[in-house]
N, CA, C and O atoms as a CHARMM CRD file, in Angstrom:
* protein
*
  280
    1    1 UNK  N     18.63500  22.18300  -3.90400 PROA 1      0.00000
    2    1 UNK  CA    17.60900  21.16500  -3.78300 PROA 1      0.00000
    3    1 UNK  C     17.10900  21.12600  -2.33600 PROA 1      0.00000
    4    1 UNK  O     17.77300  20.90500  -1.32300 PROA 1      0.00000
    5    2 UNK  N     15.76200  21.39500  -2.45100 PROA 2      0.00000
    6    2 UNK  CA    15.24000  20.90100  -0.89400 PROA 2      0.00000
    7    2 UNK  C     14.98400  19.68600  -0.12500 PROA 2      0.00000
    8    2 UNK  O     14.71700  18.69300  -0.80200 PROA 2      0.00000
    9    3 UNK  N     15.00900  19.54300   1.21800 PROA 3      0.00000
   10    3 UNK  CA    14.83500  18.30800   1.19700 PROA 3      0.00000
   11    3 UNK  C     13.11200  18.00400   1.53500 PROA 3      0.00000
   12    3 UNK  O     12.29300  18.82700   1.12600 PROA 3      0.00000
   13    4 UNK  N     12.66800  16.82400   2.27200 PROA 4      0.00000
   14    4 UNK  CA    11.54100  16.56900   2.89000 PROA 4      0.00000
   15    4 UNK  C     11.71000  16.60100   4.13800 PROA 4      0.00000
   16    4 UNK  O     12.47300  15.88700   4.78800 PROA 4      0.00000
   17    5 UNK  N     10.67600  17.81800   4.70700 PROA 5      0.00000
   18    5 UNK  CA    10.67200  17.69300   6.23600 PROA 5      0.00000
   19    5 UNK  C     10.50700  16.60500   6.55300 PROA 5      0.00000
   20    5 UNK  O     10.38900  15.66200   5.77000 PROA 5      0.00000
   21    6 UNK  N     10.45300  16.51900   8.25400 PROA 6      0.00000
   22    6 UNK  CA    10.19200  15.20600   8.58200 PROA 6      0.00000
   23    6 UNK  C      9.15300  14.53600   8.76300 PROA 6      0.00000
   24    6 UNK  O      9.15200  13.32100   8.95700 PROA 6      0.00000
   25    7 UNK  N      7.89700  15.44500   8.70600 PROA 7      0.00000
   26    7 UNK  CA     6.75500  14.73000   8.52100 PROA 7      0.00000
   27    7 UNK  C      6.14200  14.21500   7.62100 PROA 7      0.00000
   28    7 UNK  O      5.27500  13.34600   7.71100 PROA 7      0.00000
   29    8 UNK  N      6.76600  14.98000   6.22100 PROA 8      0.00000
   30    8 UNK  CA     6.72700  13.83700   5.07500 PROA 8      0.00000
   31    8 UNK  C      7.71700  12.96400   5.03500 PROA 8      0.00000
   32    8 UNK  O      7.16400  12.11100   4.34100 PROA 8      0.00000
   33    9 UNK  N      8.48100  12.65200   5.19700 PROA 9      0.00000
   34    9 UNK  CA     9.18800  11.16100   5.66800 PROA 9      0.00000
   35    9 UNK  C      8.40800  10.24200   6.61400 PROA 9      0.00000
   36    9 UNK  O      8.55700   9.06800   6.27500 PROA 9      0.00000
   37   10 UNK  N      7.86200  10.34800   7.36500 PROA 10     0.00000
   38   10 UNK  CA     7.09600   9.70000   8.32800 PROA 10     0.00000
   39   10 UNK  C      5.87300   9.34000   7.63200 PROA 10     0.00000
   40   10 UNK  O      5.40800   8.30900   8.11700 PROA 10     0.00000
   41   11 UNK  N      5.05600   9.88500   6.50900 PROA 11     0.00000
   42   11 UNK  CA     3.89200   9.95000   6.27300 PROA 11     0.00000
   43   11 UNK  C      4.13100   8.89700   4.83000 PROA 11     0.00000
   44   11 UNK  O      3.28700   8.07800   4.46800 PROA 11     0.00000
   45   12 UNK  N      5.57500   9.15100   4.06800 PROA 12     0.00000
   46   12 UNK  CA     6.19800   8.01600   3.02400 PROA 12     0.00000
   47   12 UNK  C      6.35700   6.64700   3.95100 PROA 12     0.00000
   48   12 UNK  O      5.85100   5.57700   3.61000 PROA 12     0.00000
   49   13 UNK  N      6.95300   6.78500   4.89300 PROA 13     0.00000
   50   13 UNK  CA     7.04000   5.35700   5.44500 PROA 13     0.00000
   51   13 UNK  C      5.87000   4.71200   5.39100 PROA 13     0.00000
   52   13 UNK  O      5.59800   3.72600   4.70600 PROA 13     0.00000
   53   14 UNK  N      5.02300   5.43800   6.31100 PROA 14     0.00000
   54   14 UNK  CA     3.63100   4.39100   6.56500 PROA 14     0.00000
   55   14 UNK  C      2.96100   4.19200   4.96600 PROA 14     0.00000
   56   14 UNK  O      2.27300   3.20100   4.72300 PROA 14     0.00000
   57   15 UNK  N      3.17000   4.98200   4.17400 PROA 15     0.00000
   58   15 UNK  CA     2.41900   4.51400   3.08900 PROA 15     0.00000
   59   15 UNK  C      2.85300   3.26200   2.17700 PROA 15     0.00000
   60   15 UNK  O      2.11400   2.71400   1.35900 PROA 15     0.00000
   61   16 UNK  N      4.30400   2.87600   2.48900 PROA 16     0.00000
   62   16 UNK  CA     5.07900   2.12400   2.14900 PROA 16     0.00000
   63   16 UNK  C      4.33700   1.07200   3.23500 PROA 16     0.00000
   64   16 UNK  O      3.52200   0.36900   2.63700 PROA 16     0.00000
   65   17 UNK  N      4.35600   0.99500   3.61800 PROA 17     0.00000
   66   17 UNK  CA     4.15700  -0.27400   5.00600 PROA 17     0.00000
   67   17 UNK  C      2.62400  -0.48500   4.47000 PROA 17     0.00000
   68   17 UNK  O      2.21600  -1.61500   4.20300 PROA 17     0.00000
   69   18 UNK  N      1.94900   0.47300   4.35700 PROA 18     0.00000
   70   18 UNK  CA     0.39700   0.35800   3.83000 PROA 18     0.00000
   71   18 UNK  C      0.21000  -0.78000   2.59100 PROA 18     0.00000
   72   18 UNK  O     -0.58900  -1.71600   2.56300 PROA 18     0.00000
   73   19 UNK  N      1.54800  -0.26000   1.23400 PROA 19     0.00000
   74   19 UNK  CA     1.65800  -0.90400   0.17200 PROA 19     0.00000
   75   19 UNK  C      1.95400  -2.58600   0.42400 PROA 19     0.00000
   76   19 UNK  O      1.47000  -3.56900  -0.13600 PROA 19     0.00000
   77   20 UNK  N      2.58100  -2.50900   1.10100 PROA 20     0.00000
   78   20 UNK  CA     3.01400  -3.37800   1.69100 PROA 20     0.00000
   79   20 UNK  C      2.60300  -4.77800   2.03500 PROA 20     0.00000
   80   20 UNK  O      2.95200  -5.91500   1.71800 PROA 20     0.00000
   81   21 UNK  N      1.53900  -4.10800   2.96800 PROA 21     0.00000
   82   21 UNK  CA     0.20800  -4.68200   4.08100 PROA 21     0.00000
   83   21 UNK  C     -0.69800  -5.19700   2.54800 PROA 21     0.00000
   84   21 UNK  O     -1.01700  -6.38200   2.63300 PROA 21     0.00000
   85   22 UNK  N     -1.08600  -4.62100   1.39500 PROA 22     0.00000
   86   22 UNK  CA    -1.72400  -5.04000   0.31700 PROA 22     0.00000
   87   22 UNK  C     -1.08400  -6.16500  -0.44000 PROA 22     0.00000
   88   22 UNK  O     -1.75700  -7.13400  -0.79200 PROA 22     0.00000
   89   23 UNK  N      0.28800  -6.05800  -0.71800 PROA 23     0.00000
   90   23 UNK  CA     0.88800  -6.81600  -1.15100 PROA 23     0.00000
   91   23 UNK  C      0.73300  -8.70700  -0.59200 PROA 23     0.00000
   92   23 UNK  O      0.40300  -9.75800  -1.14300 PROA 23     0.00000
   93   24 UNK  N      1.11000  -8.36000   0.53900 PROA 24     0.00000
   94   24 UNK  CA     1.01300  -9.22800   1.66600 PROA 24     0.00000
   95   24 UNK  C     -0.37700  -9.72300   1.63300 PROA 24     0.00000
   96   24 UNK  O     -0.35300 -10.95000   1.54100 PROA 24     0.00000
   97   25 UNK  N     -1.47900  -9.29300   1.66700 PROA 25     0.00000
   98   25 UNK  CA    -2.84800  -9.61600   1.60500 PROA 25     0.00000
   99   25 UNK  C     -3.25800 -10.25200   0.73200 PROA 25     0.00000
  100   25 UNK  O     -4.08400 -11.14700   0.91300 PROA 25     0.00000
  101   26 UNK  N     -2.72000  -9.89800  -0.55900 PROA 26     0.00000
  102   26 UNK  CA    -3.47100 -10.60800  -1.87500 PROA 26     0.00000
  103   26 UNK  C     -1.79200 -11.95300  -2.41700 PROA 26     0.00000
  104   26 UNK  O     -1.50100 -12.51300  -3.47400 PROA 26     0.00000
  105   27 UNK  N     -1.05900 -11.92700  -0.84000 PROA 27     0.00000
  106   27 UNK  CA    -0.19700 -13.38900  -1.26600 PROA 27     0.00000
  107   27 UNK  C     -1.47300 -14.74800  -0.84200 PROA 27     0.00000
  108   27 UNK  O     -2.57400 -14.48700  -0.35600 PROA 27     0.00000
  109   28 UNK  N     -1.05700 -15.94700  -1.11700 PROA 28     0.00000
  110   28 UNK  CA    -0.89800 -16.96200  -0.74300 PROA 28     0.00000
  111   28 UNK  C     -0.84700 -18.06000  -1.34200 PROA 28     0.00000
  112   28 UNK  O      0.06100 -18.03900  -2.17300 PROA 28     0.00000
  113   29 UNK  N     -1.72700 -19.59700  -1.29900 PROA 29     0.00000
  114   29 UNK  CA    -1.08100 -20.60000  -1.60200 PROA 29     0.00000
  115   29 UNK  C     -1.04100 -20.56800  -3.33700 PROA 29     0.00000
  116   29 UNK  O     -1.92600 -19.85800  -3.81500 PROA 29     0.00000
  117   30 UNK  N     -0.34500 -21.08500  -4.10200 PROA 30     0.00000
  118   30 UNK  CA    -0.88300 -20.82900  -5.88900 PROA 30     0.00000
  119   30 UNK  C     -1.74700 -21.97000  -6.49000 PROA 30     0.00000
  120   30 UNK  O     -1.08500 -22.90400  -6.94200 PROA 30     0.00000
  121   31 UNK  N     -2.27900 -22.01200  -6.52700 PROA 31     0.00000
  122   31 UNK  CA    -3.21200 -22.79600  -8.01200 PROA 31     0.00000
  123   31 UNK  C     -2.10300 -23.68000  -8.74500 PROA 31     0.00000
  124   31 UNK  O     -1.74300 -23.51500  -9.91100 PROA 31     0.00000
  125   32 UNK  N     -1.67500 -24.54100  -7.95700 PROA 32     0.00000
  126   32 UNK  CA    -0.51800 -25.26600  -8.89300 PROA 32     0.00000
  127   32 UNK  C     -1.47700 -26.33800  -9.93400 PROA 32     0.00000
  128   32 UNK  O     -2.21600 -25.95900 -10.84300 PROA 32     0.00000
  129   33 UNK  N     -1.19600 -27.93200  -9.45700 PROA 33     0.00000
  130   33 UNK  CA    -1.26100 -29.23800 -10.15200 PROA 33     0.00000
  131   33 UNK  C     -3.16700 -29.08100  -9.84100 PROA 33     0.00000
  132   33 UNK  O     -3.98000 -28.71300 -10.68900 PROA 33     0.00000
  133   34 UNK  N     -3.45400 -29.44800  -8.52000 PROA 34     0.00000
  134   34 UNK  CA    -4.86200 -29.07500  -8.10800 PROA 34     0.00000
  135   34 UNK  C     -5.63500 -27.94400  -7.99000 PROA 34     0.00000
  136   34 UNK  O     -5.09200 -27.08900  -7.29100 PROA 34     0.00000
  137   35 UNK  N     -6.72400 -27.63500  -8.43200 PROA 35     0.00000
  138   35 UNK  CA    -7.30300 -26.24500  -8.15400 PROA 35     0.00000
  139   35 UNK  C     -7.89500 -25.82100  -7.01600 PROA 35     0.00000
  140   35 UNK  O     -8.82200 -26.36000  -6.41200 PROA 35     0.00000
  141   36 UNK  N     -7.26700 -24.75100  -6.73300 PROA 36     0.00000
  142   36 UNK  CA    -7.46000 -23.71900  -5.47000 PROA 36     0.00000
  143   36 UNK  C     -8.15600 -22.72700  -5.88700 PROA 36     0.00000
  144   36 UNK  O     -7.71900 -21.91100  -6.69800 PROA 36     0.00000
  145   37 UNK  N     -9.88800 -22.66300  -5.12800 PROA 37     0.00000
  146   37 UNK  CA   -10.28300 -22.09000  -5.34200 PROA 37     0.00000
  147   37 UNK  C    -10.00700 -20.98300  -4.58500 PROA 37     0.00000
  148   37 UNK  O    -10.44500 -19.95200  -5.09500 PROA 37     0.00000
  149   38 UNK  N     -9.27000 -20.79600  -3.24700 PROA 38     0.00000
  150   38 UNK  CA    -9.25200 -19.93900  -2.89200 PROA 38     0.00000
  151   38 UNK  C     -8.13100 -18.74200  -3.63600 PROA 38     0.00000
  152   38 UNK  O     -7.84800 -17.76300  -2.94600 PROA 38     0.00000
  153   39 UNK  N     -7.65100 -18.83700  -4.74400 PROA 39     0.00000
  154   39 UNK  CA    -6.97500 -17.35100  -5.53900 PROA 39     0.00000
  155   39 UNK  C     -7.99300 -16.50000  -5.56800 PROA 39     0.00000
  156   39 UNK  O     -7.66600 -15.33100  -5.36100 PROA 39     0.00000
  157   40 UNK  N     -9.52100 -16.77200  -5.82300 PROA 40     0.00000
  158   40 UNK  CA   -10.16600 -16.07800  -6.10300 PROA 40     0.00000
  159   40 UNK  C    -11.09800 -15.43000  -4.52100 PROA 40     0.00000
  160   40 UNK  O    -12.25100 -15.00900  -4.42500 PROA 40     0.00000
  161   41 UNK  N    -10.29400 -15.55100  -3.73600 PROA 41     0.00000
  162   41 UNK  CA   -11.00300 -14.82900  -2.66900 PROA 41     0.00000
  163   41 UNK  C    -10.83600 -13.33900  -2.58400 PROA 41     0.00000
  164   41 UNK  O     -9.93700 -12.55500  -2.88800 PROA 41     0.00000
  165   42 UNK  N    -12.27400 -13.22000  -1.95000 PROA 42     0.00000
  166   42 UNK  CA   -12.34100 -11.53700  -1.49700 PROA 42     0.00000
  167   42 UNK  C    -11.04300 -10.88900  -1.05900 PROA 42     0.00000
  168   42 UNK  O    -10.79200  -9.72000  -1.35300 PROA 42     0.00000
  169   43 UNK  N    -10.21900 -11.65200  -0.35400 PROA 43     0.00000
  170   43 UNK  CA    -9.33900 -10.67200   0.36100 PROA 43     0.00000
  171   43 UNK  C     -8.01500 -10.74200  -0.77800 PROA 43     0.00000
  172   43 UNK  O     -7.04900 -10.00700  -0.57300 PROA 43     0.00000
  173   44 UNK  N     -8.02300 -11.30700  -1.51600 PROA 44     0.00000
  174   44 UNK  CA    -6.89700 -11.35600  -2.75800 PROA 44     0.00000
  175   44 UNK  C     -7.56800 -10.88600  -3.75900 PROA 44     0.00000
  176   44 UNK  O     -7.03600 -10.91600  -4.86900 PROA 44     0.00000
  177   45 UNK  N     -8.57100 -10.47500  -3.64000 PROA 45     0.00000
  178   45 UNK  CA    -9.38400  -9.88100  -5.47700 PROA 45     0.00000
  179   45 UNK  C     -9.27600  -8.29900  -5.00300 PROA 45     0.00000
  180   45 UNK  O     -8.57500  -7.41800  -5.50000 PROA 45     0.00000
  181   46 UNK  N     -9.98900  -8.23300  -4.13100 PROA 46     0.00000
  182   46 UNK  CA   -10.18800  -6.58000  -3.72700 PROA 46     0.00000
  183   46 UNK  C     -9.68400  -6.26700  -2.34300 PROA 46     0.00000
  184   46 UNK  O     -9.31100  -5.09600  -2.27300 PROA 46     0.00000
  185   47 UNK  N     -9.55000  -6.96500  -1.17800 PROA 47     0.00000
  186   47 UNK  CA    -9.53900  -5.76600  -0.20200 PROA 47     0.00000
  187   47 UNK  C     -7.90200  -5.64700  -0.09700 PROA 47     0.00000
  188   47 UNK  O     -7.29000  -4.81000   0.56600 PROA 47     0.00000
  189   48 UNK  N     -7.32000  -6.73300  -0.94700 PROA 48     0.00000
  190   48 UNK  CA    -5.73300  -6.40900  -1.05400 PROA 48     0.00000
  191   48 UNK  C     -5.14400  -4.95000  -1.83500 PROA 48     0.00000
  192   48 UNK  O     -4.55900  -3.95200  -1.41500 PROA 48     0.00000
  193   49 UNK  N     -5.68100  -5.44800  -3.34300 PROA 49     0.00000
  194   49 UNK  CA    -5.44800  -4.34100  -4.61100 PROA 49     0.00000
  195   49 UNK  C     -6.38800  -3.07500  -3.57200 PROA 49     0.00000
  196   49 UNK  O     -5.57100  -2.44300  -2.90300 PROA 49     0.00000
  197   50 UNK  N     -7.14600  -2.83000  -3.43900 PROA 50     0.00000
  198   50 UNK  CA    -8.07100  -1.83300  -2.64200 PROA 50     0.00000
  199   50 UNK  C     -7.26000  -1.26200  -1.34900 PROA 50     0.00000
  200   50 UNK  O     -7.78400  -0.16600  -1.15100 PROA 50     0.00000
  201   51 UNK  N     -6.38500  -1.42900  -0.50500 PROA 51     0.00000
  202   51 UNK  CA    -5.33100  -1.10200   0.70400 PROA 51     0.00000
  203   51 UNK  C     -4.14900  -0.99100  -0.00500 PROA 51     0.00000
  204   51 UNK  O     -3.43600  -0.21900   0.63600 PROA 51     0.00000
  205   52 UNK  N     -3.32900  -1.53400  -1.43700 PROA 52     0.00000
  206   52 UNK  CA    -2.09100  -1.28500  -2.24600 PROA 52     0.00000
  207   52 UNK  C     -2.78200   0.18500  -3.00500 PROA 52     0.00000
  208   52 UNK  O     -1.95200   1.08800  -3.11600 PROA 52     0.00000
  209   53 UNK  N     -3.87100   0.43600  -3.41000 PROA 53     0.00000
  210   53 UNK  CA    -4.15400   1.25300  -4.18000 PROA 53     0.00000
  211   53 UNK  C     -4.34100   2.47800  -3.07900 PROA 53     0.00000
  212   53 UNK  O     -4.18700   3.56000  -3.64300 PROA 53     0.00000
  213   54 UNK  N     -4.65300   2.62100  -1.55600 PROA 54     0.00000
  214   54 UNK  CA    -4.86500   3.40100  -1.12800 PROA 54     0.00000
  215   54 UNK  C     -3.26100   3.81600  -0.39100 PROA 54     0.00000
  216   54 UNK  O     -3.03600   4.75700   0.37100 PROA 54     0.00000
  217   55 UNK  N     -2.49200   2.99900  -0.79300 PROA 55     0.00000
  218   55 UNK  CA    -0.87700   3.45000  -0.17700 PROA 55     0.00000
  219   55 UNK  C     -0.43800   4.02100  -0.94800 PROA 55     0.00000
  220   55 UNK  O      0.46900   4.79200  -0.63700 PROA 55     0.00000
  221   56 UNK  N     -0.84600   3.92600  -2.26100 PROA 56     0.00000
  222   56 UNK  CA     0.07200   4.70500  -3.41400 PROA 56     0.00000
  223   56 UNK  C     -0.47100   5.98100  -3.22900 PROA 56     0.00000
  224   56 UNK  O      0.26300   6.93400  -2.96900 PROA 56     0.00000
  225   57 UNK  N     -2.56400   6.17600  -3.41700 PROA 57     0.00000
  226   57 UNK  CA    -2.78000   7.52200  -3.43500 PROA 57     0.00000
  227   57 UNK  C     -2.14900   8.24200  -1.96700 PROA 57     0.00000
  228   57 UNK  O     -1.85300   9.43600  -1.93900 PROA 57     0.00000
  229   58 UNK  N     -2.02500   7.52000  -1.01300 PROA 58     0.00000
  230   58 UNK  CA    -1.09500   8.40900   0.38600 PROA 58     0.00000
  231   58 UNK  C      0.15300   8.96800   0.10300 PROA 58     0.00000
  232   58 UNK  O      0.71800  10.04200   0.30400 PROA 58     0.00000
  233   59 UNK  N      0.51500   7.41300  -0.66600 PROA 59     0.00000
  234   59 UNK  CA     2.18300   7.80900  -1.04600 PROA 59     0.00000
  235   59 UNK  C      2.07000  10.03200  -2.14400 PROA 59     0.00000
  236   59 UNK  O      2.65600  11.09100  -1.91800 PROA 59     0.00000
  237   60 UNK  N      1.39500   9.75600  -2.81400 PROA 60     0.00000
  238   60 UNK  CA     1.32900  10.46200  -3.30400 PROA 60     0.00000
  239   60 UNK  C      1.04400  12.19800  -2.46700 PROA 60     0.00000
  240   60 UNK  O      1.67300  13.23500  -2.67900 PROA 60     0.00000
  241   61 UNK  N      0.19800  12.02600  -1.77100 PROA 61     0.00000
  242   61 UNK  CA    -0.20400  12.87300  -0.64500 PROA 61     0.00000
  243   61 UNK  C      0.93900  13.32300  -0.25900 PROA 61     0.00000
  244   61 UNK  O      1.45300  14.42100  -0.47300 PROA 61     0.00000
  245   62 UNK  N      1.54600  11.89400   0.66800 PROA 62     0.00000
  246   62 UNK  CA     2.80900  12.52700   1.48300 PROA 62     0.00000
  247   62 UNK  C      4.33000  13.27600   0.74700 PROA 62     0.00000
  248   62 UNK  O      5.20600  13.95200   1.28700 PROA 62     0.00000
  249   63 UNK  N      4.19800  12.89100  -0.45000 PROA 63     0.00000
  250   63 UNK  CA     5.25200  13.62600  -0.91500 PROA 63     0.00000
  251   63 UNK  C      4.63100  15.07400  -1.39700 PROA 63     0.00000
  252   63 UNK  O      5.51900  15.88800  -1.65100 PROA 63     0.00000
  253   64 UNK  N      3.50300  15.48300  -1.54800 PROA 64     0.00000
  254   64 UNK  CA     2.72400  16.91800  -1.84300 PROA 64     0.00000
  255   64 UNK  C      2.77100  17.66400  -0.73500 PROA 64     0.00000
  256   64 UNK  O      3.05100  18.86100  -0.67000 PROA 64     0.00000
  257   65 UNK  N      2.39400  16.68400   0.43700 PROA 65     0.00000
  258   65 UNK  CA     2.04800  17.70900   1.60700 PROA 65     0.00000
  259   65 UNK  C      3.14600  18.80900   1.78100 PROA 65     0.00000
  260   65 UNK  O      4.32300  18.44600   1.77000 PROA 65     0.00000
  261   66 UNK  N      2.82100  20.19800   1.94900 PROA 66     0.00000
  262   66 UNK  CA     3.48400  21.00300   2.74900 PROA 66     0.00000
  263   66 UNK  C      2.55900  21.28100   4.06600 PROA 66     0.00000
  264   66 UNK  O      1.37400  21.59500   4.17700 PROA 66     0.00000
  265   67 UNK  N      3.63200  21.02700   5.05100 PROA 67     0.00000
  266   67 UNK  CA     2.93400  21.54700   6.57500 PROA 67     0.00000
  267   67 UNK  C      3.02000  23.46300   6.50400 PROA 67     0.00000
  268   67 UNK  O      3.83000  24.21500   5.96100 PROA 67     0.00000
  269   68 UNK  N      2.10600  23.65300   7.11100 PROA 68     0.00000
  270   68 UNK  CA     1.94100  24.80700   7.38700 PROA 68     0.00000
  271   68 UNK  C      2.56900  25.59800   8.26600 PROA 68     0.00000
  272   68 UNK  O      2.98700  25.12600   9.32400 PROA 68     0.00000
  273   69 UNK  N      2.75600  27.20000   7.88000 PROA 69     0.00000
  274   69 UNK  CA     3.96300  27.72700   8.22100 PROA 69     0.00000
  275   69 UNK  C      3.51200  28.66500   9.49300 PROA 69     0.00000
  276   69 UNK  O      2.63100  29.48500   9.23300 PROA 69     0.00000
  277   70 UNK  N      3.94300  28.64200  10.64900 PROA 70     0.00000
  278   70 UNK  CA     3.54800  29.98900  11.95400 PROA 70     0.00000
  279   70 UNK  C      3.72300  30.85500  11.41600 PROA 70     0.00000
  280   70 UNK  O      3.56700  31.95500  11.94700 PROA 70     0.00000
């Protein structure tokens, strides 16, 4: 079994931290007893899911990449 160089390890991290950063974006207060309109904001509708969706396609990248050989 091979392993992952180290620049795909480095390139999984940040995409993890990326996922992350989305996750984190589309948190905050909930829509309990009173209504909050803010669930439905821009930065929890799309630019969250939109930065989680672009960590996975990296994630994906970084485990494909092969670096190139001298």
């Amino acid at each position: 079994m091979k392993h992952l160089p180290k620049l795909n390890l480095i390139l999984i991290a940040v995409s993890v931290l990326i996922i992350v950063l989305g996750f984190c974006l589309m948190t905050g207060e909930p829509s309990g007893e009173v209504y909050n309109p803010d669930i439905f904001s821009f930065r929890r509708i799309t630019v969250g899911p939109m930065i989680s969706l672009f960590g996975f396609v990296s994630m994906i990248v970084a485990i494909l990449y092969r670096p190139k050989k001298k």
